[in-house]
One Martini backbone bead per residue (centre of mass of N, CA, C, O) as a GRO file, in nm:
protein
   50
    1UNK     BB    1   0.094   0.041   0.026
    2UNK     BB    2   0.042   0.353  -0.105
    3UNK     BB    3   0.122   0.724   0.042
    4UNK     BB    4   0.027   0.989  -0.141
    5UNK     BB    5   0.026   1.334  -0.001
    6UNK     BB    6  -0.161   1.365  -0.249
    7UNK     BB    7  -0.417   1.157  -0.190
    8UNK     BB    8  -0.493   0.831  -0.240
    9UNK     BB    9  -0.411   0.496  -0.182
   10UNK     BB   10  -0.195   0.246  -0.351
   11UNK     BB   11  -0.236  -0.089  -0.469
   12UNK     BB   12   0.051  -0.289  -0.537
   13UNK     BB   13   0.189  -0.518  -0.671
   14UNK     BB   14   0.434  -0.771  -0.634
   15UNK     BB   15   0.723  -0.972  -0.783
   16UNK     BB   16   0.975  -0.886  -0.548
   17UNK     BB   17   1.183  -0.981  -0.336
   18UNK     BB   18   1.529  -0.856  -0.185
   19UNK     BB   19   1.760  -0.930   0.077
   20UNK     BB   20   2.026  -0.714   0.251
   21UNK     BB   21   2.312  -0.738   0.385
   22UNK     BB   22   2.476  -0.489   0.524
   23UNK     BB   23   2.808  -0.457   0.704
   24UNK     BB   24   2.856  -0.140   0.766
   25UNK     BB   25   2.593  -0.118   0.937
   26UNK     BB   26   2.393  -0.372   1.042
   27UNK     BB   27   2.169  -0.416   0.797
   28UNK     BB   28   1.864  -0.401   0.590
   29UNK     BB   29   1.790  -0.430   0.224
   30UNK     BB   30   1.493  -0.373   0.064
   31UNK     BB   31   1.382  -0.511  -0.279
   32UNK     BB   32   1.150  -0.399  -0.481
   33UNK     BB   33   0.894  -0.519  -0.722
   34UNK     BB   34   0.685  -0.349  -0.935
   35UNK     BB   35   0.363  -0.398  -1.158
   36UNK     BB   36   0.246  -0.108  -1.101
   37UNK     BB   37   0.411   0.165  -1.092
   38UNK     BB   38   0.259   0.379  -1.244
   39UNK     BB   39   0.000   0.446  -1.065
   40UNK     BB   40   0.236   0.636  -0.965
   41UNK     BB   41   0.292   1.009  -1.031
   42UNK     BB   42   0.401   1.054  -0.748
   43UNK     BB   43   0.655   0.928  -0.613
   44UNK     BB   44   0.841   1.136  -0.427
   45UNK     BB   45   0.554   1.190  -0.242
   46UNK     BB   46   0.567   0.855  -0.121
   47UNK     BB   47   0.465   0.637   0.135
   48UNK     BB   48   0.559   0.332   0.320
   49UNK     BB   49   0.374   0.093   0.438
   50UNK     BB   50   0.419  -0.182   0.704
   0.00000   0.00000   0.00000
């Protein structure tokens, strides 16, 4: 579910997760992949809830 800063939020499927332990940091760091990506159209105004 992402929620856009200005507008209602928009549920898209995701096609892949994978997670890297990134050493540096001693964090994990998750990239998902997504299905309808277009459907957000200000992409950088959007916060993902988990």
């Amino acid at each position: 579910m992402f929620f856009p800063a200005n507008g209602n939020p928009v549920s898209i499927s995701s096609v892949g997760c994978k997670t890297n332990y990134v050493a540096a940091t001693g964090t994990y760091e998750i990239v998902v992949s997504f299905k309808d990506i277009d459907k957000l159209q200000n992409r950088e105004d959007t916060y993902i809830c988990h």
